[in-house]
N, C-alpha and C positions, 0 to 999 in steps of 0.2 A: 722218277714219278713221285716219291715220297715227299722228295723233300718240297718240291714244288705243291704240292698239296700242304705241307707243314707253311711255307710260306702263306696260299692265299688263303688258309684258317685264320693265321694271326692277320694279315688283314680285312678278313671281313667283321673279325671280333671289334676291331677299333672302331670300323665302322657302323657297327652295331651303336657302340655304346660314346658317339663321338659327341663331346660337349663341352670339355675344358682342357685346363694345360700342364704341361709339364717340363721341365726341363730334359730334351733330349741328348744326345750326343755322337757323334760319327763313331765306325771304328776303323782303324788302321786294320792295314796290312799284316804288320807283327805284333796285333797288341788290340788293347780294349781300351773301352772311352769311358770317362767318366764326368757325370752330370751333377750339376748342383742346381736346387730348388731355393728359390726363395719370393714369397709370397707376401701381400700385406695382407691382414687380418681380414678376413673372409670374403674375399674377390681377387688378390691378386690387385688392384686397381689402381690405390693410390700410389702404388711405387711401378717400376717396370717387367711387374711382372717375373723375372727371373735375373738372375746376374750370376756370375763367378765363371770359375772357367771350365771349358768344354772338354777338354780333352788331355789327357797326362802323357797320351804315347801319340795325337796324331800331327802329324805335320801341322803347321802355322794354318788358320784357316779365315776364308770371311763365308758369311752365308746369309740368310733368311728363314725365319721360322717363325711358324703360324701355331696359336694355342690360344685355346679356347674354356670355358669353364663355367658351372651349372650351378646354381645352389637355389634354394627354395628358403620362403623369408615370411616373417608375417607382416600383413599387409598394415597396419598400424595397433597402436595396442587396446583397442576394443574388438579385435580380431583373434579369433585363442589357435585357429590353425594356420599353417603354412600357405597361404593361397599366392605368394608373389614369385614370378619367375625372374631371374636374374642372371643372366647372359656378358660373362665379361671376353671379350675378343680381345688376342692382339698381335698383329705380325710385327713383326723387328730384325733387325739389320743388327747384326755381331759381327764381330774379329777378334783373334786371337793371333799375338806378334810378338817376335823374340826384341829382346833390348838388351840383353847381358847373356855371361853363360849361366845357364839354370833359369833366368827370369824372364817371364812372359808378362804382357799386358794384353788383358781384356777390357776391351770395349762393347757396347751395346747402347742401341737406342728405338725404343716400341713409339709404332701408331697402334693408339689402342679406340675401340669401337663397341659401347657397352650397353645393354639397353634392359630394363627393368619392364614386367607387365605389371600395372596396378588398376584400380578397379575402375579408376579415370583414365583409363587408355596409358599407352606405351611412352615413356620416358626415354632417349637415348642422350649420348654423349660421347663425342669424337673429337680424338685429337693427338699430337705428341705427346705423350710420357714421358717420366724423367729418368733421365740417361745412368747409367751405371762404367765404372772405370774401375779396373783393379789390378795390382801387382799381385805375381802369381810365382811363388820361389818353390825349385825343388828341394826339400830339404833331404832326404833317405831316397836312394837308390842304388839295391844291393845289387854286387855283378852280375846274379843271370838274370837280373830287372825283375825278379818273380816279386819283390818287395819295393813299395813305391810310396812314399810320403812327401805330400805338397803342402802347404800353407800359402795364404792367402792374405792380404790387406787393401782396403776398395771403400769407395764414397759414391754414395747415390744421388745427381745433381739435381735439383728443383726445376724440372724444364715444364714441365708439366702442369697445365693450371690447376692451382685447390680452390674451390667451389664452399664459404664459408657455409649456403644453406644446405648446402649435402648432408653436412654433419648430422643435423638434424632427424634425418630420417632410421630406418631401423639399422642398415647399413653405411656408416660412415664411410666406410672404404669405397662408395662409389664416384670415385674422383678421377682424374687424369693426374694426378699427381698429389704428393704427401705436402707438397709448399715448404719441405724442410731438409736439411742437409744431412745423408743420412752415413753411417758407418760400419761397414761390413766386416768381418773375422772368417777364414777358413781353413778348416783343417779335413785334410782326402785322404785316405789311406788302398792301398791295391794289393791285393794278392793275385798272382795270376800261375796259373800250370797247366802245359798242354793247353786243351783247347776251352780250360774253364777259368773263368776269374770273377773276384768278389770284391765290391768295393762297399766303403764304408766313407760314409760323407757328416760333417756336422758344418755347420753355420749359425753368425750370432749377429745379426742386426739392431745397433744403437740406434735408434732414432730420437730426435731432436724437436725442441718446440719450432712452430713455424711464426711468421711475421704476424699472424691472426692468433698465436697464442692457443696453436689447437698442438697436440702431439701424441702420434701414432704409438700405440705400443709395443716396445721393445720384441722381437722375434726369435724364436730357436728352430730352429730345424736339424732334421737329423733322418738317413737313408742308410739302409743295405740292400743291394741291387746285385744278386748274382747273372753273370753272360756266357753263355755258352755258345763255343762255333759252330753251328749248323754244317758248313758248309764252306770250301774256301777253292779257288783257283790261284792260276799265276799272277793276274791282275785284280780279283775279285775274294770278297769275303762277305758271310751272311751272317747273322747271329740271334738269337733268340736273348730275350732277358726277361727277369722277373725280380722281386723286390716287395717293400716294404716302405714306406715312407712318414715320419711323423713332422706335426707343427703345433709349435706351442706357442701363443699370444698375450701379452701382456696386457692392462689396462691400456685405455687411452686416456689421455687427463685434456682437461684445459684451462686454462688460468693457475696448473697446478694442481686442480684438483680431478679426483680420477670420475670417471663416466664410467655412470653402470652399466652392465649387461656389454663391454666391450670384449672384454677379454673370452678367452677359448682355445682349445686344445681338437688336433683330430686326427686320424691316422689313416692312411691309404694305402692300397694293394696298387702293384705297377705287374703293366704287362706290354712287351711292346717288340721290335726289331729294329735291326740296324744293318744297313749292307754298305758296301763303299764297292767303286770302281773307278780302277787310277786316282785323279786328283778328285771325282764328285763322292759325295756320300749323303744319303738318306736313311732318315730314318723316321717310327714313330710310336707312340705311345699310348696307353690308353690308364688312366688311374680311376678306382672307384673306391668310396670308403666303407673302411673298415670300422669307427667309429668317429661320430664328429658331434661337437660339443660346441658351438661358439657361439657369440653373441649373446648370453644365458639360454641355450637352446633357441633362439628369436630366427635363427640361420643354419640350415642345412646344408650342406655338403652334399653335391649329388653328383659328378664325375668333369673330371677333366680330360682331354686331348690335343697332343701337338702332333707337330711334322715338321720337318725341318730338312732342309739343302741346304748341304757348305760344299767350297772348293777349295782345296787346299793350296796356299801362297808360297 
């Protein structure tokens, strides 16, 4: 009875607080998952939302997953408070596939569906995002697996259209795409014992100028996410997690030169679960922040939420 009461707590908490995304992750059977974040500079928009790879211990997988995300904006700059809502959606289609021993490629690719309230009525915009591919090598893995280090190399494809007038507004980032070829870096690290494990994630996205001479600035992210087993059967595993997450933003420039008020920094609290059974697995998340800075203050940061089903291949 407990534990089922511990489960529909943490689901009614997400749904409490359901608004934007994150990167989730399945977990196996013998082992915990781990999730990489990566975001463009305050919406998640212009790129796809998330990339890298899902999972260090589960099986090969392909899935679907929905994340969603909140932030608050000023509505132009004769406006001194936050009045605009900004709504970025997006589900996407992922896999993860062995090609060698130790190396996996991931794939993904978002429909994203975004929509802005301003004081002339609702803005939206739909469509394919741009695709993410990445090589994913083990590199440390100690005999009883309790230590586990991956590294990561990955490019982000321009599939997604860039919208030159977007730029313009207080949010750049509200695009279906960066219109530029982008370059990812990763590095994962796992400790795991018994029924607890701790992981440690960082990422580094290069981004590049695009055909209109606009470019998105450079990104860091960086996570610690502790998971504990709730719960586990013969066929079945439950798990709780909690964490920490940070995102650091570069300028954006164009023609070279940088645009003010782009850049920003922000950090968020994760709370969420994970269960698998047999080859399915779900899970979901809820992140709220913990401080957020972006845009010179022009953009808030107000929660994100995903969800996510893989089957494993």
């Amino acid at each position: 009875m407990k534990k089922i009461i511990v489960l529909m707590a943490l689901m009614m908490i997400q749904a409490m607080y359901a608004g934007t995304v994150s990167d989730s992750i399945s977990i196996p059977r013998d082992g915990y998952a781990v999730a990489l974040e990566d975001c463009d500079a305050c919406g998640c928009a212009a790129g796809n939302g998330s990339s890298g790879f899902e999972s260090l211990l589960n099986p090969q997988f392909i899935g679907v997953k929905y994340f969603a995300q909140y932030y608050k904006a000023k509505e132009n700059l004769f406006v001194h408070d936050l009045t605009q809502d900004q709504y970025f959606n997006t589900i996407q289609l992922w896999g993860k596939i062995p090609v060698a021993k130790n190396v996996n490629v991931y794939a993904s690719i978002p429909f994203q569906f975004h929509t802005k309230k301003t004081l002339q009525g609702d803005i939206g915009i739909h469509g394919i995002g741009d695709a993410n591919v990445m090589g994913i090598y083990q590199l440390i893995d100690s005999k009883d697996s309790s230590h586990q280090l991956n590294g990561g190399l990955g490019m982000k494809i321009p599939i997604g259209k860039f919208d030159e007038k977007g730029i313009s507004g207080v949010n750049p980032s509200f695009q279906l795409g960066t219109g530029s070829w982008d370059y990812q870096m990763i590095l994962n690290y796992k400790f795991q014992k018994n029924k607890l494990a701790v992981l440690l994630n960082t990422d580094y996205t290069l981004k590049t100028e695009n055909k209109k001479h606009y470019r998105f600035g450079n990104q860091w992210n960086y996570a610690a996410t502790g998971f504990y087993r709730l719960w586990e059967s013969e066929n079945s595993i439950f798990s709780g997690k909690l964490g920490m997450q940070g995102e650091v933003y570069d300028w954006n420039r164009q023609f070279g030169e940088v645009m003010p008020k782009t850049a920003g920094s922000a950090l968020y609290g994760r709370l969420g679960f994970e269960t698998s059974y047999e080859k399915f697995s779900l899970g979901s998340e809820v992140m709220l922040p913990v401080y957020s800075h972006l845009a010179g203050g022009d953009i808030e940061a107000k929660s994100r939420f995903s969800i996510f089903l893989n089957i494993g291949i």
